[in-house]
C-alpha positions in Angstrom: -51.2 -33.6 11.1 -48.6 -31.7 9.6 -45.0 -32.8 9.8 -43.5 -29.5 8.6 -45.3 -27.6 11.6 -43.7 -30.3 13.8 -40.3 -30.3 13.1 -40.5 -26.4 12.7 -41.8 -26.2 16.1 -39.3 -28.2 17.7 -36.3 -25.8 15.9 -38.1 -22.8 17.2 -38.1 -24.1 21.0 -34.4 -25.2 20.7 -33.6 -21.9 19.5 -35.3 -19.3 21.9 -35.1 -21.5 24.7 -31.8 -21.5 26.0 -32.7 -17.2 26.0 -31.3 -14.8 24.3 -27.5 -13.6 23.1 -25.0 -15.2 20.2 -25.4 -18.9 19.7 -23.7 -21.4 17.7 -25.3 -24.6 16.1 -23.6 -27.6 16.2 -25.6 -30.7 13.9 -24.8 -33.8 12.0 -24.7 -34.8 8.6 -28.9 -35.3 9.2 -30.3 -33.2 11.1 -28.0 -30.3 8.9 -30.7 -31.9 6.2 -33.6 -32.0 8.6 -33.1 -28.0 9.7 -32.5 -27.2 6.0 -35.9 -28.8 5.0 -37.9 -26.2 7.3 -36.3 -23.5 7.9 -33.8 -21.3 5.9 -30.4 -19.7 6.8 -31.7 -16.1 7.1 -34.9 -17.6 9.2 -32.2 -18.9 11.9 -30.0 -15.8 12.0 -32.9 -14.1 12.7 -32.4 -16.2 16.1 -29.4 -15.0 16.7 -27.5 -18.2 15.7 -24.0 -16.9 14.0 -22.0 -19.8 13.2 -22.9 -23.3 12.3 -20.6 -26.4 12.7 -20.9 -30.1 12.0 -20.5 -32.3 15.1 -17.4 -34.3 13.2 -15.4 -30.9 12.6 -12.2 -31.5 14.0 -10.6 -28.2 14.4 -13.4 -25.5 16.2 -12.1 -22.2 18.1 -12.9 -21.5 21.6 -15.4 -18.8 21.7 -17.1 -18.9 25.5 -19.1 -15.9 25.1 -21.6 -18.1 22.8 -24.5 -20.6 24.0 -23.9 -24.1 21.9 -27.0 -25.6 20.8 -26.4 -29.5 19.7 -28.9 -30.8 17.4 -28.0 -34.7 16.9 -29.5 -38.1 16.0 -28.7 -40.2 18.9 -25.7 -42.1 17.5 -22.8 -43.9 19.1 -20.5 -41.6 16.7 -22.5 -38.5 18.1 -22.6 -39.6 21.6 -18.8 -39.9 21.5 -18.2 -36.9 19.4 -20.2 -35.1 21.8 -18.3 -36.6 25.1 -14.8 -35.5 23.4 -16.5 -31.8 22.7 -17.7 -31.8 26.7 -14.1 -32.8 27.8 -12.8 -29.9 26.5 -15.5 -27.4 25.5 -15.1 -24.4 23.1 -18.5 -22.4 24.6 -19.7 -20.9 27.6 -22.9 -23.6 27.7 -24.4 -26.1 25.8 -28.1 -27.2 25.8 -28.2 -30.5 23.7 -31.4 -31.8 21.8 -31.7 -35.6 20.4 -33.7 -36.2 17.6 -34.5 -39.4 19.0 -34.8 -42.1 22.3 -31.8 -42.3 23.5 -30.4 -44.7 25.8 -29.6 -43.9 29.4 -25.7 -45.3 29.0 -25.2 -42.7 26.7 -26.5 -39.8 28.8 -24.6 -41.5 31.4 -21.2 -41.2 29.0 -22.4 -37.5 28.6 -22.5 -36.4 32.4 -18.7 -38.1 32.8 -17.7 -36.5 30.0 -19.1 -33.1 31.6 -16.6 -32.2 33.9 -16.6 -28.6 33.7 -20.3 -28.8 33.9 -20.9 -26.6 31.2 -24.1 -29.0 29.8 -27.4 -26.9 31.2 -29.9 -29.0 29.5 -30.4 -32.6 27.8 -33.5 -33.2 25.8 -35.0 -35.5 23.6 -37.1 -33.4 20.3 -38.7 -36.1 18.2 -37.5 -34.4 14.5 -35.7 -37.6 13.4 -36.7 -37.5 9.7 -36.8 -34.9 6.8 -40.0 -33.1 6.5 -41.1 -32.2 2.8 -44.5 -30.9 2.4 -46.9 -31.1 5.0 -48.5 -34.8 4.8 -44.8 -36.4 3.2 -42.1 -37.2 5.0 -38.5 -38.9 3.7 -36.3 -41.5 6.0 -33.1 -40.9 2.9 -33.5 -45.0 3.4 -32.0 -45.1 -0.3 -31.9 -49.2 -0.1 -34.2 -51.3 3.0 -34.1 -54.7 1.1 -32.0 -57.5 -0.2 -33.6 -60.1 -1.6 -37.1 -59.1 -0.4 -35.8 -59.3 3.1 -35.0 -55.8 5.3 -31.3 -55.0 5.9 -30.9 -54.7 9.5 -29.6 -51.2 9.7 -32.4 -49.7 7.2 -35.0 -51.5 9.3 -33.8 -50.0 12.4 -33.6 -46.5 11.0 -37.4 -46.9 9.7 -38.6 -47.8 12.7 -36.8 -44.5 14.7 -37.7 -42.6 11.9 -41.5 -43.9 12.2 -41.6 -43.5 16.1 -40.0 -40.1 15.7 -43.3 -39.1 13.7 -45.8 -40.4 15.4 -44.0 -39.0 18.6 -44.0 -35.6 16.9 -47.9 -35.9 16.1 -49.0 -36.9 19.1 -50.4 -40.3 17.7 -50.4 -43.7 19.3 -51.9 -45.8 16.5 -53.1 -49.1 15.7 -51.2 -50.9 13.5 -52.6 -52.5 10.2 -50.0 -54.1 8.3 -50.5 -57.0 5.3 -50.2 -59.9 6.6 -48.8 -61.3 2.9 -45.7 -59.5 3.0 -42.7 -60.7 5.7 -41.6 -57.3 5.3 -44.6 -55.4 6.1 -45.1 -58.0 9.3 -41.7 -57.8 10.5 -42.0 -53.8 10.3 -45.1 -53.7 12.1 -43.9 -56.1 14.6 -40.9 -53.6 15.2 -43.1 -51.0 15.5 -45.4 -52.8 18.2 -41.8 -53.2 20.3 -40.8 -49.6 20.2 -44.7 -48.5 21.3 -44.6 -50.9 24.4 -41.1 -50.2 25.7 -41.9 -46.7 25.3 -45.6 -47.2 26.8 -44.7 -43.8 28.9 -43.7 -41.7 25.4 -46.8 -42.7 23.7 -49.4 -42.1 26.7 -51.4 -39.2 24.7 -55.1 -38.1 25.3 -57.3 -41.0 23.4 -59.5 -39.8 20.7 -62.9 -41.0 19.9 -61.4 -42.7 16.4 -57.7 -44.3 16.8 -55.4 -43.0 14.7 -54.2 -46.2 12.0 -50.8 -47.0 11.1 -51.0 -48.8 8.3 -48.3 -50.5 6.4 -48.4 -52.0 2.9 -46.0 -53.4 0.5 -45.1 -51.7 -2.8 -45.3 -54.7 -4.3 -48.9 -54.8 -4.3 -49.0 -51.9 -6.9 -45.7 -52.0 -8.7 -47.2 -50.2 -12.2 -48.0 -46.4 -10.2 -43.5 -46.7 -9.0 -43.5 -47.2 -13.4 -45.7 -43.9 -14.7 -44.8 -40.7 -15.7 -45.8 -37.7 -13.5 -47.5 -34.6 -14.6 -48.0 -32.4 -12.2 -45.5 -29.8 -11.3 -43.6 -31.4 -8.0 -43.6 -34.7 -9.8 -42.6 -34.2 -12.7 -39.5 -32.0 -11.4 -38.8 -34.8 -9.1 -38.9 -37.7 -12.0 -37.0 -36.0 -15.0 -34.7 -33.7 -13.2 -34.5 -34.6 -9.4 -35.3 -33.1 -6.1 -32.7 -34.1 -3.3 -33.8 -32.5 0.0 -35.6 -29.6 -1.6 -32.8 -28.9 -3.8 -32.6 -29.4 -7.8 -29.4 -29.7 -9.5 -29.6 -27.9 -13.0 -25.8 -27.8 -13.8 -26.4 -29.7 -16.8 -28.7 -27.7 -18.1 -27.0 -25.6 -21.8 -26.5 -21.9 -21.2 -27.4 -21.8 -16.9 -26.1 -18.9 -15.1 -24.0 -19.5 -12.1 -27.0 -18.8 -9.5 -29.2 -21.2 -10.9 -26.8 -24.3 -11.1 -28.6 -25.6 -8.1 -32.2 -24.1 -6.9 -34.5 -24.8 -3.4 -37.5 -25.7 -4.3 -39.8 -25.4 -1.3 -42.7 -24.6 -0.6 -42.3 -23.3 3.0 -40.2 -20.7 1.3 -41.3 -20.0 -2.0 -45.1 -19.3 -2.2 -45.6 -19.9 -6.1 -44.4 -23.3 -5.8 -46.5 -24.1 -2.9 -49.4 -23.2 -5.2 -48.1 -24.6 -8.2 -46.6 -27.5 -7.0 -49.8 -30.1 -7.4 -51.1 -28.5 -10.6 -51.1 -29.8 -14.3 -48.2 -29.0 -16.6 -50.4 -27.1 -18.7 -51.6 -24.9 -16.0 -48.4 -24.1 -14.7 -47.5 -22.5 -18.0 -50.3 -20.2 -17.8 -49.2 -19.3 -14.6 -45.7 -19.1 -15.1 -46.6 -16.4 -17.9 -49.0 -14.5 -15.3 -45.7 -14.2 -13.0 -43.9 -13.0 -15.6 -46.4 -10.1 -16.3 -46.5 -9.8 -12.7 -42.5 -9.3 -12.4 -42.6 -7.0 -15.6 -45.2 -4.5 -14.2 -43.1 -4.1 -11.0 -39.8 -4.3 -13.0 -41.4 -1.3 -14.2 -42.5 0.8 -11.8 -39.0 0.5 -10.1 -37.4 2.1 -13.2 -39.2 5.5 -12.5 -37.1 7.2 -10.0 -37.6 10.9 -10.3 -38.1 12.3 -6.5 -36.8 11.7 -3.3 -39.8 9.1 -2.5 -39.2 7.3 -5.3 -35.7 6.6 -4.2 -37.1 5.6 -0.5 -39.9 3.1 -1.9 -36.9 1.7 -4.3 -34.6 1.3 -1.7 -37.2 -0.4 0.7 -38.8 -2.9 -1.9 -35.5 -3.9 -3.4 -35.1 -6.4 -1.5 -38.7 -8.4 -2.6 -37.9 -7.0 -5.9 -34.6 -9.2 -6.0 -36.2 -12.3 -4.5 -39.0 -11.7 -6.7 -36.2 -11.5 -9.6 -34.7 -14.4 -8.8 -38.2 -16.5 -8.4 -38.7 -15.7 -11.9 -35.8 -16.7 -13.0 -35.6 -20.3 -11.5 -39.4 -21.3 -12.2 -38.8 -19.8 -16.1 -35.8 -21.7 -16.2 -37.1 -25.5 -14.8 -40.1 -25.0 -16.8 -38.0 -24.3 -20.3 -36.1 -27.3 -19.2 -39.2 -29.7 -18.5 -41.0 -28.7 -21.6 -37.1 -29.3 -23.4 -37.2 -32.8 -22.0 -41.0 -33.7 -23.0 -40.7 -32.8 -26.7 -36.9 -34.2 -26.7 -38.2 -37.7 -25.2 -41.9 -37.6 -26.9 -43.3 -38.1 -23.6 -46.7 -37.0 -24.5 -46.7 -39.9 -26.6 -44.9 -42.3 -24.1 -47.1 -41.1 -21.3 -50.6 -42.5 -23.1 -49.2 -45.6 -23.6 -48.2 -46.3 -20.2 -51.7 -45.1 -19.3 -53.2 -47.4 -21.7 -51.6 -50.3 -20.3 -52.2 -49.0 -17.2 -55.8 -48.4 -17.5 -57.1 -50.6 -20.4 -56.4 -50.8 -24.4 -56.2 -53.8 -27.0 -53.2 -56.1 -26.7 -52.7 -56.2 -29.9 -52.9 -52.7 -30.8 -50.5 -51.8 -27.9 -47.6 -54.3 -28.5 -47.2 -52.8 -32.1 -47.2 -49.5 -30.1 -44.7 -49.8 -27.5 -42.7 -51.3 -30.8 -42.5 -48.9 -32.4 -41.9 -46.2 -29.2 -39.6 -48.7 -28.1 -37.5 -48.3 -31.4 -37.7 -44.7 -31.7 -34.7 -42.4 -30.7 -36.7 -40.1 -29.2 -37.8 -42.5 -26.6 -35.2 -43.1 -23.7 -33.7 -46.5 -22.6 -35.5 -45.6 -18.7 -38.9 -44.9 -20.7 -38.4 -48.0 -23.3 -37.8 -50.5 -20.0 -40.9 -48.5 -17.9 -43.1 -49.6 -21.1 -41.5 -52.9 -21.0 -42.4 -53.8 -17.5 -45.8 -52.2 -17.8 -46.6 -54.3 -20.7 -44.6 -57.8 -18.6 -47.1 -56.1 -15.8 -50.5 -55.7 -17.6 -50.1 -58.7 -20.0 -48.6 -61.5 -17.4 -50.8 -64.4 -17.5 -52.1 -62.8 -21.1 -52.0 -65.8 -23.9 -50.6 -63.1 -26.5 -48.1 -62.5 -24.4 -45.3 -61.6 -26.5 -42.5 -59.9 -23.6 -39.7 -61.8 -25.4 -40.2 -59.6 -28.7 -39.8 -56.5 -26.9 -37.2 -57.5 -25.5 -35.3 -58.3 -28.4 -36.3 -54.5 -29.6 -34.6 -53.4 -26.7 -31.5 -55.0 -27.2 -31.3 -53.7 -31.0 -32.1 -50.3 -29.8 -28.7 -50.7 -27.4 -30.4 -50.4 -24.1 -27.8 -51.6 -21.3 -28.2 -55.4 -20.0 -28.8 -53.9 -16.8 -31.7 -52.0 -17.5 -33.2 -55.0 -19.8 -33.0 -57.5 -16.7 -35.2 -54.5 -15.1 -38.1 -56.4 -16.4 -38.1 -59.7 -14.8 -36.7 -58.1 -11.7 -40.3 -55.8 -11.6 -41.8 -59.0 -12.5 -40.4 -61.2 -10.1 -41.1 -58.4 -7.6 -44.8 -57.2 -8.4 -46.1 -59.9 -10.3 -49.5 -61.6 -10.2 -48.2 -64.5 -8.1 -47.4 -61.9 -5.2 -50.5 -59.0 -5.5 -53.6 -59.8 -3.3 -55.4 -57.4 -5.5 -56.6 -57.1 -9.2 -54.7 -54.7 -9.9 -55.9 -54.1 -13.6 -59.4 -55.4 -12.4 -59.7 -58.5 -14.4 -61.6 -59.7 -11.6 -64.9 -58.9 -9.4 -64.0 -55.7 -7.5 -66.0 -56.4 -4.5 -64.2 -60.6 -4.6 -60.7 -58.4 -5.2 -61.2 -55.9 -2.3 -62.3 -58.6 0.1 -59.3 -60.8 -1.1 -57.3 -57.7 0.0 -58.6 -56.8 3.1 -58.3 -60.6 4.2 -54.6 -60.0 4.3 -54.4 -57.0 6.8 -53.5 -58.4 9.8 -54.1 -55.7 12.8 -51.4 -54.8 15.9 -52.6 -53.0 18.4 -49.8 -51.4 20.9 -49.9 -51.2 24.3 -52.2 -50.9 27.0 -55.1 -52.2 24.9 -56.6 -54.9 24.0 -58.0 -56.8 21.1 -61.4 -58.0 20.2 -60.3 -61.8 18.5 -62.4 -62.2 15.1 -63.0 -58.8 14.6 -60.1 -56.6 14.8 -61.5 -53.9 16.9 -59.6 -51.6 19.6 -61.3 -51.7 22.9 -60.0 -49.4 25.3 -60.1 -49.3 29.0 -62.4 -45.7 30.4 -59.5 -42.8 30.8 -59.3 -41.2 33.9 -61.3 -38.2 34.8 -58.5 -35.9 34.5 -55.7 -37.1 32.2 -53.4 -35.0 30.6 -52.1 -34.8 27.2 -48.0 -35.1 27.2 -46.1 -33.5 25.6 -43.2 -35.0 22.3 -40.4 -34.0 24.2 -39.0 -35.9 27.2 -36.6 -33.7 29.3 -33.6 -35.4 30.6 -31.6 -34.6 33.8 -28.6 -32.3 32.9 -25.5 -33.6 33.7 
C-alpha cells in the first residue's frame, strides 16, 4: 500500500491519456497541492503540459490548439466554475478528472453547460488527499472539533478524503473504531454509509485476511502529540515546519534568496528519502559524507584542459548544479536545527519529557522541570509541553504539585493562553477519558483487555457479522470475479 504510487499513477493516466500534443492544466486550490506533493514541474513538462491555471482564474486566453485537462475536487464552486468555462471554452477539448464521487446533478449541469461539445471525457480518479511519504497521508483538516464534537464540514471532508484512499488502494475494510469516543463512532458510522451507497465502487477481489480500518481517538495517548522528535523528518517538521513538502527558512540570519523556502521530499530528493527516519546524530555524519562527496566532484569539474573535458562538463552540469543546491539546503536546515537545540537546551528538555514519559521519581522531576521551566533557554512551547506532561504523568499522583508550576510559568511570562494549555490537555487526555494505562501503573494484560473491550467492529456491505465475536464471514466469490478498477468512467457529455 503505497499512497504516493497511487496518486502518482492516477497523474500519469490523466496526462498521457488524452494522447499526445500541448496541453494545459487546469486544478484548484487542492489538487494544485495534491499534484505538487508527487510530482514536480519539470516531471509534468516532460508531458507536454505548458501552462497551468487555477480553475477560479478569471481572465484565461483562448488557445484551441491545446487539450485542457481539469483536475478538481468535486465541489459546487468547481462544478459551476467548470459549467461557466464549458459555456464558453478557451481549448480545443477538455477531458475532466474528479478527485472524488461525484453526484450525477452535477455531471448533469456539466453536459448542459457543454454546448459546443468540446468535453471528450468525464472521470472520477480517487487522489482526493495529499500524499507524503508512502504509508502517510494529510486531509490539511487543520481544525475537525469543537468541543470534542466534529464540525460538520471537517467530518465530511475526512470521510471523502478516507473513501478516496481506500478507493485508491483497492481496499474494502472492516471497520474497528473505539467504541469510547463519539467521535471515533460517528466517523466510523460515516464511513459504513459511504461503503454501502458505494457498494459498486468498493466491489474489489476479497483477500484471504480483510484489510482493517481502524479508528482511534488521540485522546487515548495525548503525551506522544507533547514529545520532542529526533529524527530527521520530525524534527524538521516540529521546530521549523513542513507545509506540503515545503519548509520556510526566511527567518533564518544570513539565507540566500534560493533557500528562503526549500522542498523537502523524498520522491525528489534521494538523500532525504534516506535520511529522513534517521537519528540526528547520524545525519550529521552523513551530511559531512555529502559534503566530501560534493567536494570531490566540485573538483574534478574544475579540470578542464581538452575538448572532452569540456563535453563531460557540459553534460554533468546539470546534476552538478542539483547536486549543488542539495548540499546547500540539507547544510543549511541542519546548521539551523543544531542552532535551535543548543539555543532551547533541548537535549536537556528532551530527557525530561522522556522521563515523565517513561518513568522517574516525582520528586526528583518536579524540582527539574522547575528549574527548566525557569530557565531562558527553555521556550514558553517547551515549558507548557513539560507542564502538561507532568499534569499528564502525575494526575491522580498525591504529590501532585501542577499548581506550583504553574505559578513558575506565569513569573517566567509565558502567555495566559499557552498556561490554560494545561487543563485544556488535561481535560482532553486525562485519566477519566483513556481506556488504557498509559504510563502502566496497572496490569498490562487487565489494561490491554480494558482496551480492546472498547473496539467496537463495523463491517460494510455485503457481509455479515458473527454477534459475540466480531468476525467477518463472507459469502463464497464467484468462480470468475474480476478485480475493478479506482476509477469510474462517466458518460461524456
Amino acid at each position: 500500500m503505497d499512497v504516493v504510487q497511487a496518486i502518482r499513477l492516477y497523474i500519469s493516466r490523466m496526462l498521457e491519456e488524452c494522447g499526445p500534443g500541448m496541453k494545459v492544466l487546469i486544478m484548484d486550490k487542492e489538487t494544485i497541492t495534491i499534484v505538487s506533493m508527487v510530482y514536480s514541474q519539470s516531471e509534468v513538462l516532460q508531458k507536454e503540459v505548458f501552462l497551468f491555471e487555477r480553475i477560479d482564474s478569471r481572465s484565461r486566453e483562448a488557445l484551441k490548439h491545446l487539450k485542457c485537462i481539469c483536475f478538481l475536487r468535486p465541489t459546487r464552486e468547481n462544478v459551476e466554475a467548470l459549467s461557466q468555462e464549458l459555456k464558453d471554452p478557451c481549448y480545443g477539448a477538455y477531458f475532466i478528472y474528479f478527485s472524488n464521487v461525484i453526484e450525477k446533478s452535477d455531471v448533469k449541469a456539466l453536459a448542459e453547460a457543454d454546448d459546443q461539445e468540446v468535453v471528450r471525457e468525464v472521470q472520477e480518479f480517487f487522489g482526493d488527499y495529499m500524499a507524503i511519504n508512502p504509508h502517510v497521508f494529510s486531509l490539511n483538516v487543520t481544525c475537525c472539533c469543537e468541543n470534542l464534537t466534529w464540525l460538520p464540514k471537517a467530518l465530511k471532508r475526512t470521510v471523502q478524503g478516507l473513501a478516496s484512499v481506500l478507493l485508491s488502494l483497492k481496499k474494502c475494510p472492516v471497520i474497528r473504531y473505539q467504541n469510547s469516543s463519539e467521535v471515533c463512532k460517528r466517523l466510523a458510522e460515516s464511513m459504513r454509509q459511504v461503503i454501502s451507497k458505494e457498494a459498486a465502487l468498493f466491489d474489489f477481489r476479497r483477500t484471504d485476511i480483510a484489510p482493517v480500518l481502524l479508528i482511534v481517538d488521540r485522546r487515548e495517548d495525548a503525551v506522544s502529540a507533547l514529545l520532542n522528535q529526533w529524527t530527521y523528518q520530525a524534527m524538521v517538521h516540529e521546530l521549523l515546519g513542513i507545509n506540503n513538502n515545503r519548509v520556510d527558512l526566511s527567518g533564518v540570519s544570513g539565507i540566500s534568496s534560493e533557500l528562503k523556502e526549500v522542498v523537502m521530499s523524498a520522491e525528489q530528493d534521494e538523500f532525504y528519502a534516506n535520511n529522513m527516519y534517521l537519528n540526528f546524530g547520524e545525519i550529521a555524519n552523513n551530511i559531512k559524507a555529502l559534503m566530501e562527496e560534493f567536494q570531490t566532484k566540485s573538483q574534478k569539474q574544475q579540470k578542464v584542459e581538452s575538448i572532452a573535458d569540456m563535453k563531460a562538463f557540459i553534460e554533468n552540469y546539470p546534476q552538478f548544479k542539483r547536486m549543488s543546491s542539495n548540499v546547500a539546503k540539507h547544510v543549511t536546515v541542519v546548521g539551523e536545527l543544531s542552532r535551535l537545540v543548543a539555543t532551547h537546551d533541548l537535549m536537556n528538555v528532551s530527557e525530561t519529557e522522556q522521563q515523565l514519559a517513561c518513568q522517574g521519581d516525582h520528586s526528583d522531576l518536579l524540582q527539574k522541570i522547575k528549574r527548566l521551566v525557569a530557565s531562558e533557554k527553555t521556550s514558553d512551547v517547551d515549558a507548557t509541553r513539560l507542564v502538561c506532561l507532568y499534569a499528564l504523568r502525575y494526575e491522580r499522583h498525591s504529590g501532585n504539585d501542577l499548581s506550583s508550576l504553574l505559578e513558575a510559568m506565569t513569573r517566567k511570562g509565558v502567555p495566559e493562553s499557552l498556561r490554560k494549555t494545561v487543563k485544556c490537555v488535561l481535560d482532553y487526555g486525562g485519566a477519566s477519558f483513556r481506556q488504557t494505562d498509559l504510563f502502566e501503573n496497572q496490569n498490562p494484560v487487565a489494561s490491554a483487555k480494558r482496551f480492546f473491550k472498547g473496539l467496537k467492529v463495523r463491517v460494510p456491505f455485503p457481509a455479515d457479522v458473527c454477534p459475540g465475536r466480531g468476525e467477518r464471514v463472507r459469502p463464497a466469490p464467484a468462480a470468475a470475479e474480476e478485480p475493478r478498477g479506482a476509477a469510474r468512467p462517466r458518460q461524456a457529455a
